[in-house]
C-alpha positions in Angstrom: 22.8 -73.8 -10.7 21.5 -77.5 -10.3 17.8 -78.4 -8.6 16.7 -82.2 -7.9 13.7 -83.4 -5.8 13.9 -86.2 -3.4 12.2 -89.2 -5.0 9.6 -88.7 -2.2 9.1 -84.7 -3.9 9.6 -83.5 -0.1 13.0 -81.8 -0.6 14.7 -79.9 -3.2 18.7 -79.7 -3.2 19.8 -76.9 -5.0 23.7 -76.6 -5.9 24.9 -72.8 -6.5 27.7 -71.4 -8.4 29.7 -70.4 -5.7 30.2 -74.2 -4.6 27.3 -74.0 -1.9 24.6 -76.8 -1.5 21.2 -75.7 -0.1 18.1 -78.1 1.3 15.0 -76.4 0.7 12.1 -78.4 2.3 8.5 -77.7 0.3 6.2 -79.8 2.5 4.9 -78.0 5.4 6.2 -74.8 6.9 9.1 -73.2 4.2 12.5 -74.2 5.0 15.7 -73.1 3.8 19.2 -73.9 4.9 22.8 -73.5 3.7 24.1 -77.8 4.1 27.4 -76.8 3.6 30.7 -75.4 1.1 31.3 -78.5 -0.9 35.2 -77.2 -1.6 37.6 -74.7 -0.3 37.9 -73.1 -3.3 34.3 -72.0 -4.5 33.5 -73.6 -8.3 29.9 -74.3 -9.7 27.7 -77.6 -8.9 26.9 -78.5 -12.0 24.8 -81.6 -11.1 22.9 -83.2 -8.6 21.1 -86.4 -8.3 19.6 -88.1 -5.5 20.9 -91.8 -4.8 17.9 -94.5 -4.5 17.1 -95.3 -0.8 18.7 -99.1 -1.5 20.8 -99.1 1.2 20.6 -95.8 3.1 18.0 -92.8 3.0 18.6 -89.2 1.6 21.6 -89.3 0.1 23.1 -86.6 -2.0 25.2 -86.8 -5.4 27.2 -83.8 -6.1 29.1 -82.9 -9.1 31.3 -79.7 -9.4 33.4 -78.3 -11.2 36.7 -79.3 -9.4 36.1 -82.6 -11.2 34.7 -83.9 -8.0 32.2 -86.2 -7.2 30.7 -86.7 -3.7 28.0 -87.9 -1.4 26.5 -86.1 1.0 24.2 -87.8 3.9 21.1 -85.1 4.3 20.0 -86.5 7.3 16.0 -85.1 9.0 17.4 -84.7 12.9 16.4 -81.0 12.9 19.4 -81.0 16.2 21.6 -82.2 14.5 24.8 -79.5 12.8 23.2 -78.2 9.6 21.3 -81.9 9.4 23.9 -82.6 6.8 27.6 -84.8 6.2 29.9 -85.8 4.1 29.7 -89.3 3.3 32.7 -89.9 1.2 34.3 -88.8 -2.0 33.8 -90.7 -4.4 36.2 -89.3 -6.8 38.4 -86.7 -7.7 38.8 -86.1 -11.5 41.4 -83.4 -13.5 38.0 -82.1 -15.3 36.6 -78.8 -16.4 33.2 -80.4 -16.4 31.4 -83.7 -16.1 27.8 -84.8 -15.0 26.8 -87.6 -12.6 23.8 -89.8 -12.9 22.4 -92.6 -10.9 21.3 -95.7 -12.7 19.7 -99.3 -11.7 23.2 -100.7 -12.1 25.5 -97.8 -10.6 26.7 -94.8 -10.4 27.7 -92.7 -13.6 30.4 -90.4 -14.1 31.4 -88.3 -17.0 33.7 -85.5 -17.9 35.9 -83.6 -20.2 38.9 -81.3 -20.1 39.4 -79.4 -23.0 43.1 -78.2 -22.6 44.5 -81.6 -22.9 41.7 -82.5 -25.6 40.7 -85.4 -23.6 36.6 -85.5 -23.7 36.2 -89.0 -22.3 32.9 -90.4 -21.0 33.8 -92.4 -17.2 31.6 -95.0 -15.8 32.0 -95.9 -12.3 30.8 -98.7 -10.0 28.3 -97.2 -7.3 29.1 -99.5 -4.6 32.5 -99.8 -4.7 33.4 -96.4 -6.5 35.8 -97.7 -8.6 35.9 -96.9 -12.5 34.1 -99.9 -15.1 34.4 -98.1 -18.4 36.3 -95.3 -19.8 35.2 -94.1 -23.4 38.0 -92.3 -24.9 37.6 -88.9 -27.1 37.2 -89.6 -30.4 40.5 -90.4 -32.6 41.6 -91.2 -36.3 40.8 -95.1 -34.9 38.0 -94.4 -32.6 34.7 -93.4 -32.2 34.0 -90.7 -29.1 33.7 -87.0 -28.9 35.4 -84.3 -29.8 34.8 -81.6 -27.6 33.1 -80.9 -24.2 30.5 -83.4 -22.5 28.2 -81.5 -20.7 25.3 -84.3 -20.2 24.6 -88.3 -19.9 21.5 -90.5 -19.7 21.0 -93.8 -18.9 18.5 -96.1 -21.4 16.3 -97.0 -19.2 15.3 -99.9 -21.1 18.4 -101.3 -21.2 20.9 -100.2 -18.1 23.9 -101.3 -20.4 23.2 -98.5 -23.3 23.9 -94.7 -22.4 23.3 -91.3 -24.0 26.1 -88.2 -24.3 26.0 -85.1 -25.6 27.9 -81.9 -25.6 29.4 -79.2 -28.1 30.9 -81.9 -30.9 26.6 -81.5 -32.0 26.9 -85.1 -31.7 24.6 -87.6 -29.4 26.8 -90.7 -29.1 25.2 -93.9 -27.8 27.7 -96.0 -26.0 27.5 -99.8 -25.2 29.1 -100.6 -21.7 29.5 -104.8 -23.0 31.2 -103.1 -25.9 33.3 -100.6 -24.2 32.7 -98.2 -27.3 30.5 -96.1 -29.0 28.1 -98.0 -31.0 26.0 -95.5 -32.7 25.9 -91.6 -33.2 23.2 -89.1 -33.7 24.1 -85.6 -35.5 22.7 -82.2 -34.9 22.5 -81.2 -31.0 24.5 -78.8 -29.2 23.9 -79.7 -25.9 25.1 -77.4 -23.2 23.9 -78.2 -20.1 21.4 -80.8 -19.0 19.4 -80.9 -21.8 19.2 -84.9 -22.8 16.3 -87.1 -22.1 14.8 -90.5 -22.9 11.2 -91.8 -22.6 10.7 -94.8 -24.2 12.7 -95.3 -27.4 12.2 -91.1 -27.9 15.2 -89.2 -27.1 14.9 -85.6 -25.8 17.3 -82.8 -27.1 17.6 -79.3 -25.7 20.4 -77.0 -28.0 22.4 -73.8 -27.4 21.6 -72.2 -30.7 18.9 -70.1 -32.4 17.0 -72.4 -34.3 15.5 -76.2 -33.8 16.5 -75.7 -30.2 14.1 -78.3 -28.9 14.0 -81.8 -31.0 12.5 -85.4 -30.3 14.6 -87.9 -31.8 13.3 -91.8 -32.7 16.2 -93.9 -30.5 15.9 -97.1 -33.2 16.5 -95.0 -36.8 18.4 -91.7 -34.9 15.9 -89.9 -36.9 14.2 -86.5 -36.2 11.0 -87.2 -35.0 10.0 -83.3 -34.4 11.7 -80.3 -34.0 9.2 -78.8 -31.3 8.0 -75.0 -32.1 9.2 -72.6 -28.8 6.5 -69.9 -29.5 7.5 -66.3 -29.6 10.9 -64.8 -30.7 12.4 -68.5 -30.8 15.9 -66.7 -32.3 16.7 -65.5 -28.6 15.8 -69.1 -27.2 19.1 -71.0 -25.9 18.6 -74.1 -23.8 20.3 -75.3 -20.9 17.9 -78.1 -19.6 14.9 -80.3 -20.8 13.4 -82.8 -19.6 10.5 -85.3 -19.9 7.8 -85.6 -17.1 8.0 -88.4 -14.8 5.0 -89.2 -13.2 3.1 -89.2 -16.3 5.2 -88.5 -19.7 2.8 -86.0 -20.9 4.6 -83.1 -20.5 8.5 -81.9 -21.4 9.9 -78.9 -19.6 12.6 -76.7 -21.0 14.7 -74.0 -19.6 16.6 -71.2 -21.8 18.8 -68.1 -21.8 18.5 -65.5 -23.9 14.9 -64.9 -23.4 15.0 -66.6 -19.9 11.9 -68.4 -19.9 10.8 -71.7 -18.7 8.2 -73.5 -21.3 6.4 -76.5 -20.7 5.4 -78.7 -23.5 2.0 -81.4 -23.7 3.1 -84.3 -26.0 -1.0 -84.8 -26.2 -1.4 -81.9 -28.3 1.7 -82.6 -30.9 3.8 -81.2 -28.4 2.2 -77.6 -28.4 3.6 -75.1 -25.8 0.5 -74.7 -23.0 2.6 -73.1 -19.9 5.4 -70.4 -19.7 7.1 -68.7 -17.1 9.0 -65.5 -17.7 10.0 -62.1 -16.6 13.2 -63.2 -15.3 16.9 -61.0 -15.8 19.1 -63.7 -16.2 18.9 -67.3 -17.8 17.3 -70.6 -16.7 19.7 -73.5 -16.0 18.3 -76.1 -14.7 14.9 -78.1 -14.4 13.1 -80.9 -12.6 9.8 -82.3 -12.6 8.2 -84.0 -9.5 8.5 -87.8 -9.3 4.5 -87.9 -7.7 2.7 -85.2 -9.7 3.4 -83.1 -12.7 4.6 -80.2 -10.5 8.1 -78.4 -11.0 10.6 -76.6 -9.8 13.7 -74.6 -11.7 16.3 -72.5 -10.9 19.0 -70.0 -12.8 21.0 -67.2 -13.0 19.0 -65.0 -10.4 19.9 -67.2 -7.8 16.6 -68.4 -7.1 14.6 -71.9 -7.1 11.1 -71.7 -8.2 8.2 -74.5 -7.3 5.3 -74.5 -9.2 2.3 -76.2 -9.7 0.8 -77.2 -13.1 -2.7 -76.7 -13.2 -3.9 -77.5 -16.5 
């Protein structure tokens, strides 16, 4: 399960894990549809992010576990067939898993495939879809990881510098001038997308039973706080986490295990002051709203939630 809002926080695209992508509209009357089967052969979405309205309006990054990335053209002609198609495919990639971003300079791919060992980090040109950068799994002569890749960010300071992490418990920061990892940050076990950054802080969301949510200084790769879940924290197991966007107050986390969603305000030392829970299966995936501090989530039940955070 993957949930994104439009950068206008009209729409939601949800991605499922039986390969189907679903529009859900929450402004104005409720409104779900089914877009379309993004592969013959039904495999998770394991990421979605919408593309900035540079060139054209609404469209959709997709990527599944095939090892494909796409774009998908939501269009709002309600007469039109399922108001939704393909734009192009972007690439196809011999993955198990990988997770697309969109940055100021491009489009970001990344991936690994664990029975050939090769956990490789792919950058790719958003205009011309064509690969800039591959960083290689680690080796006896190189730095890289050395197991899955499950997430990437972007420093948003600084479009050349990127973030990965996955089940190595290593956060590699990579230099796209350098073509290499420049610098790595030990402890995480990221597992799904669980890796943020908000001015020089990096955000860290881990599959395990203890210190499962951390902020981490970018400059020293030092801990900065390991961020108290509240409750039985031993069944807490993080999938996503993320820092608010339209004002970085808050951080938002989503776990199995005691399948809860918890948000955090960063004006009270990070304290825990909203939780959602109840639900039979586990939360994998989180977004806030780009215009207000409203969110939405979605997980194993099949469902996508959209709440509002009245403090």
């Amino acid at each position: 399960m993957a949930c994104r809002f439009d950068f206008e926080d009209k729409t939601i695209a949800a991605g499922c894990a039986d390969g189907m992508l679903k529009v859900i509209d929450v402004v104005g009357p409720p409104n779900q549809r089914t877009v379309f089967a993004a592969m013959a052969t039904p495999m998770p979405i394991t990421c979605l992010r919408w593309r900035p309205a540079t060139r054209a309006k609404n469209l959709l990054v997709s990527g599944c576990a095939d090892g494909s990335i796409s774009y998908w053209h939501i269009t709002s002609d309600a007469s039109s067939d399922n108001r939704t198609r393909q734009s192009r495919l972007c690439a196809r990639l011999p993955s198990r898993r990988r997770v697309p971003r969109l940055s100021r300079q491009g489009f970001q791919g990344i991936f690994s495939r664990q029975n050939c060992q090769i956990f490789q980090v792919r950058v790719y040109d958003d205009n011309t879809k064509s690969l800039v950068v591959t960083f290689n799994a680690a080796a006896w002569y190189q730095t890289g990881h050395s197991n899955r890749v499950f997430s990437i960010k972007f420093v948003n300071d600084d479009p050349n510098i990127l973030l990965t992490g996955g089940w190595d418990n290593t956060i590699r920061v990579w230099d796209i001038r350098e073509s290499t990892s420049v610098r790595a940050i030990y402890g995480p076990t990221i597992s799904g997308d669980s890796l943020d950054y908000s001015q020089g802080t990096i955000l860290t969301g881990s599959y395990r039973n203890k210190d499962q949510l951390q902020l981490w200084d970018f400059g020293t790769g030092k801990v900065i706080q390991n961020i108290d879940w509240g409750g039985n924290s031993e069944q807490v197991y993080i999938y996503a986490a993320q820092f608010s966007k339209f004002v970085p107050h808050y951080i938002i986390a989503g776990c199995s295990g005691a399948n809860q969603v918890r948000i955090f305000d960063r004006s009270q030392r990070n304290k825990a002051v909203y939780c959602v829970e109840g639900f039979n299966k586990g939360v994998y995936s989180v977004d806030f709203c780009n215009n207000s501090n409203n969110f939405s989530f979605g997980g194993g039940d099949a469902s996508v939630y959209f709440m509002d955070l009245t403090m």
